[in-house]
Residue frames as a rotation matrix with the C-alpha (Angstrom) as fourth column:
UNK 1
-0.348 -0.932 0.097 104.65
-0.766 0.343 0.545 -8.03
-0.541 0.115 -0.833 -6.62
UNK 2
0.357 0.265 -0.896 104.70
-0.791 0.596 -0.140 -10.49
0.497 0.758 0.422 -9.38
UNK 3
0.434 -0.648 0.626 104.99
-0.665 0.239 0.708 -13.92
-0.608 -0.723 -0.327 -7.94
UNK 4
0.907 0.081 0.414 106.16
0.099 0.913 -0.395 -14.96
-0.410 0.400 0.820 -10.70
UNK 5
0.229 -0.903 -0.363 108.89
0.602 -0.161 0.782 -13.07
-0.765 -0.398 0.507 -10.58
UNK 6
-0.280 -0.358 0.891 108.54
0.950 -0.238 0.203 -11.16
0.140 0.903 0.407 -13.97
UNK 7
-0.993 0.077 -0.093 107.72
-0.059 -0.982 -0.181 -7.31
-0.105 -0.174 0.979 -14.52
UNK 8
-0.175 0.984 0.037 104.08
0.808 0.165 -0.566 -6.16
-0.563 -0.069 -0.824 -13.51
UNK 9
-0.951 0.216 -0.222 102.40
-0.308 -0.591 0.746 -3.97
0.030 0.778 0.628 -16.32
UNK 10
-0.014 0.993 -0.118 98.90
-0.292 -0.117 -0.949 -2.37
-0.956 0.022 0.291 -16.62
UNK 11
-0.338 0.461 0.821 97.09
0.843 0.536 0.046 -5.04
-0.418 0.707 -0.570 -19.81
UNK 12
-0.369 0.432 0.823 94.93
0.731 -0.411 0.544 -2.36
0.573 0.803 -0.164 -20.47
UNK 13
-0.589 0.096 -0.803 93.59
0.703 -0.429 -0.567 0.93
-0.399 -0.898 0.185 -19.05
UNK 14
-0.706 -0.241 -0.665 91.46
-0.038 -0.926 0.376 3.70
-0.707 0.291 0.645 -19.63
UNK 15
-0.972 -0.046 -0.230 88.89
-0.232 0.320 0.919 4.20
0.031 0.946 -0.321 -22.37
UNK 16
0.015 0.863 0.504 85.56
-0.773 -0.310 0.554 2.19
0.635 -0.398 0.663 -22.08
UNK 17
-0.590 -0.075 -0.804 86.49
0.733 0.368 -0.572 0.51
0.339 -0.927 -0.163 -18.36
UNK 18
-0.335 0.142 0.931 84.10
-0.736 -0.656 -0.165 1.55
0.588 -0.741 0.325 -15.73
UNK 19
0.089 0.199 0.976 84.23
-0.927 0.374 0.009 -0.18
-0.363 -0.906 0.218 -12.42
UNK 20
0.136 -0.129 -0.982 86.00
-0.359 0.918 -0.170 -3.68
0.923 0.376 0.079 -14.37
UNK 21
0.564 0.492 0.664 85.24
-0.825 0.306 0.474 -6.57
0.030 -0.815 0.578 -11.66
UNK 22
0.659 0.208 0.723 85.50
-0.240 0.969 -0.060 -9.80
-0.713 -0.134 0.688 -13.15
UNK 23
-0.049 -0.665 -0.745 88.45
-0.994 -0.039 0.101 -10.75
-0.097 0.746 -0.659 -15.69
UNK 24
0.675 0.265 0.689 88.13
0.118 0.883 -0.455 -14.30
-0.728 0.388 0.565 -17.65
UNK 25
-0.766 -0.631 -0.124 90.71
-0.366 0.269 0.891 -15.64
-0.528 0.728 -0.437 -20.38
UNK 26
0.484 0.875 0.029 88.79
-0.705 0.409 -0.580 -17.08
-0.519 0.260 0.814 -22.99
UNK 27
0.146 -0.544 0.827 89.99
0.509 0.758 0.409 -20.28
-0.849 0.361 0.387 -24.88
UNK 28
0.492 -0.486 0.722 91.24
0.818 -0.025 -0.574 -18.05
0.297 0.874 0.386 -27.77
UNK 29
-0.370 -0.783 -0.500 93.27
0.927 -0.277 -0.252 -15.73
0.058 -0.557 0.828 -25.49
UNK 30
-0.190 0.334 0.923 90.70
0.345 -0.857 0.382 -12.99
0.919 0.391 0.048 -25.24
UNK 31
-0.875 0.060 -0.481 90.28
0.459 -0.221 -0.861 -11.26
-0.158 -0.973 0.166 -21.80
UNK 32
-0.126 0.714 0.689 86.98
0.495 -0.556 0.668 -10.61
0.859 0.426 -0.284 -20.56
UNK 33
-0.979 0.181 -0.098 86.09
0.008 -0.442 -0.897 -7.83
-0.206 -0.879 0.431 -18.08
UNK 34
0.353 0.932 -0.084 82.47
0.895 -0.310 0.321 -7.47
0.274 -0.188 -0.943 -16.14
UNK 35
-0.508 0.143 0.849 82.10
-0.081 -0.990 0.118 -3.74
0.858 -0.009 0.514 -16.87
UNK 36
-0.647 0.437 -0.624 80.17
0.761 0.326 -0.561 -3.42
-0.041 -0.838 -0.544 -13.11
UNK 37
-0.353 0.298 -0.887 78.97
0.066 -0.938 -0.341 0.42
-0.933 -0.179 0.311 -13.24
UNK 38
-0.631 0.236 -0.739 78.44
-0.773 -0.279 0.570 0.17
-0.072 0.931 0.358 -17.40
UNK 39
0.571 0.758 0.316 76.12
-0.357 0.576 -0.735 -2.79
-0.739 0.307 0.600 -17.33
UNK 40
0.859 0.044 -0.510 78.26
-0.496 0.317 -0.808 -4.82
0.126 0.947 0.294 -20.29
UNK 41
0.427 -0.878 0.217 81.16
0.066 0.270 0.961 -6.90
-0.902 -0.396 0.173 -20.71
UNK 42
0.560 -0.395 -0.728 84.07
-0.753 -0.609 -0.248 -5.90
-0.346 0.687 -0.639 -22.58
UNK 43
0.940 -0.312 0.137 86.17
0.341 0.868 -0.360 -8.14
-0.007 0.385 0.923 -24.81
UNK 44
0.442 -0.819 -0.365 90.22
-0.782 -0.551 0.292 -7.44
-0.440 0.156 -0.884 -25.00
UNK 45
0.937 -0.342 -0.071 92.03
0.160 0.600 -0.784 -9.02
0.310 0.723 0.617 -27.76
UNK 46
0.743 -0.539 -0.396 95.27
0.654 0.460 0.601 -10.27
-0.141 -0.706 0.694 -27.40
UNK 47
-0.199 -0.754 0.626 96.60
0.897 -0.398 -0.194 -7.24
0.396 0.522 0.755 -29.03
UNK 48
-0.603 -0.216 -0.768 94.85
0.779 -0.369 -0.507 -4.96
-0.174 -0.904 0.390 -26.66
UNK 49
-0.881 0.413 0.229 92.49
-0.223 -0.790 0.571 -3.90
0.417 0.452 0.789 -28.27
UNK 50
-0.819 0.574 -0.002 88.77
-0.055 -0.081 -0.995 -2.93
-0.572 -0.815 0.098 -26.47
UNK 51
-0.664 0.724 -0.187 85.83
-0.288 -0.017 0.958 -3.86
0.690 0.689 0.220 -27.79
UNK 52
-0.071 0.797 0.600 82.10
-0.797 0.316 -0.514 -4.58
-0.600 -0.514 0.613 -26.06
UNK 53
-0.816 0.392 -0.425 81.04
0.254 0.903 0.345 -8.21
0.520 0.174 -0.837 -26.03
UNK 54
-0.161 0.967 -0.199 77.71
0.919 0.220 0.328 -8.14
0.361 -0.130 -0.923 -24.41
UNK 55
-0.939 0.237 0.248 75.77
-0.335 -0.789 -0.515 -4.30
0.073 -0.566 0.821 -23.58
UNK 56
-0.468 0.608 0.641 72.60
-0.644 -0.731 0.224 -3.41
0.605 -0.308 0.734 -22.02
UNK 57
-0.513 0.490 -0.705 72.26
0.705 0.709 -0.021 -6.14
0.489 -0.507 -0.709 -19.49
UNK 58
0.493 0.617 0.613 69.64
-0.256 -0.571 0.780 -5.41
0.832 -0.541 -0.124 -17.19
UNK 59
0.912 0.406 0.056 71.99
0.145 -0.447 0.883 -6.25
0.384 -0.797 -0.467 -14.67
UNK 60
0.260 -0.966 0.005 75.75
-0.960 -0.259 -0.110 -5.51
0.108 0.024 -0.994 -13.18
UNK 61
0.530 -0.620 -0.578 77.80
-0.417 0.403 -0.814 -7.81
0.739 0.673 -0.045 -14.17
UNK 62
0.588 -0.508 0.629 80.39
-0.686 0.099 0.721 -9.47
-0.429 -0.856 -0.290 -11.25
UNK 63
-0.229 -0.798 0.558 81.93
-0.510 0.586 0.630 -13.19
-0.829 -0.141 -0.541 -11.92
UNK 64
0.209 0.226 -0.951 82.51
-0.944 -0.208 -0.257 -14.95
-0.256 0.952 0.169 -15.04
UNK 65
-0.176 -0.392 0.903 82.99
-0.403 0.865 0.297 -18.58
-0.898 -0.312 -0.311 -16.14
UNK 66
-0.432 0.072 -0.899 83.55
-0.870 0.230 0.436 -20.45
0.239 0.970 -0.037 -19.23
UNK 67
0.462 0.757 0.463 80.78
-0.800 0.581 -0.151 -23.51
-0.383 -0.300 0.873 -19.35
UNK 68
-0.476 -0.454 0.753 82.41
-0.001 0.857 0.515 -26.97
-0.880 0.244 -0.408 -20.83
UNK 69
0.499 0.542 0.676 79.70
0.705 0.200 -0.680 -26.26
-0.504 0.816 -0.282 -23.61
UNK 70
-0.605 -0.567 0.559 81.71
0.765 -0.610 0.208 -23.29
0.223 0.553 0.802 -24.45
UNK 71
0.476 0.747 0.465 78.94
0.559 -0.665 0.495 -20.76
0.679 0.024 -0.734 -23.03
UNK 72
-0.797 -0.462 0.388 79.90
0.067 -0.708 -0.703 -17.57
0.600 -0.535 0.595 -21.05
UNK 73
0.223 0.820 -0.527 77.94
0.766 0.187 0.615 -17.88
0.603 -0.541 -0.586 -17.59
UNK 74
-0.479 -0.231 0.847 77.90
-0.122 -0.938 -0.324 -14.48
0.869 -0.258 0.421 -15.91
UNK 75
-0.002 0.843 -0.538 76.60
0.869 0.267 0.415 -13.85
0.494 -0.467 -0.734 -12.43
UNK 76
-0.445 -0.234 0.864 75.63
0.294 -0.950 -0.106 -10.09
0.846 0.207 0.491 -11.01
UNK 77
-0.737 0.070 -0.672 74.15
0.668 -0.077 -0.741 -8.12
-0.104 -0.995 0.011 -8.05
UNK 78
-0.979 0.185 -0.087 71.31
-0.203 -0.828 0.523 -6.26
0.024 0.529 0.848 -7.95
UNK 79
0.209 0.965 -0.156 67.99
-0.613 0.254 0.748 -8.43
0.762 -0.060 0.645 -7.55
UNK 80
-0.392 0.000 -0.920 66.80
0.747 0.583 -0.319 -10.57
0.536 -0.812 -0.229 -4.83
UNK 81
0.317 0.801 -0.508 64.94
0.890 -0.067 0.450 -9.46
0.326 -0.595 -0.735 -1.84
């Protein structure tokens, strides 16, 4: 349920999504997803179109955050003891 009370509708589906985690607005109204299983994050324009913003991390992707400098700070699972 939407609590905002409008209609709920799949953004975007399908395509190159595998295992999307994390989901971030950016300050020009792009959506990013952490691709978890692909290693990469994906960019969606506000017209819905899919595109890759960052491949071959070395590691999975998870939570996203825009810095005040304007940097994209990712953090992922996978290393550590």
């Amino acid at each position: 349920m939407n609590p905002a009370g409008g209609p709920v509708e799949t953004y975007v589906s399908g395509g190159l999504l595998y295992r999307p985690y994390g989901l971030l607005f950016d300050p020009a109204g792009n959506l990013l997803v952490s691709n978890l299983d692909a290693y990469n994050i994906l960019k969606v324009a506000p017209d819905r179109s899919v595109s890759v913003f960052s491949e071959g991390l070395a590691y999975r992707p998870v939570r996203m955050v825009m810095g005040p400098d304007g940097d994209l700070y990712v953090s992922n699972i996978g290393f550590g003891p």
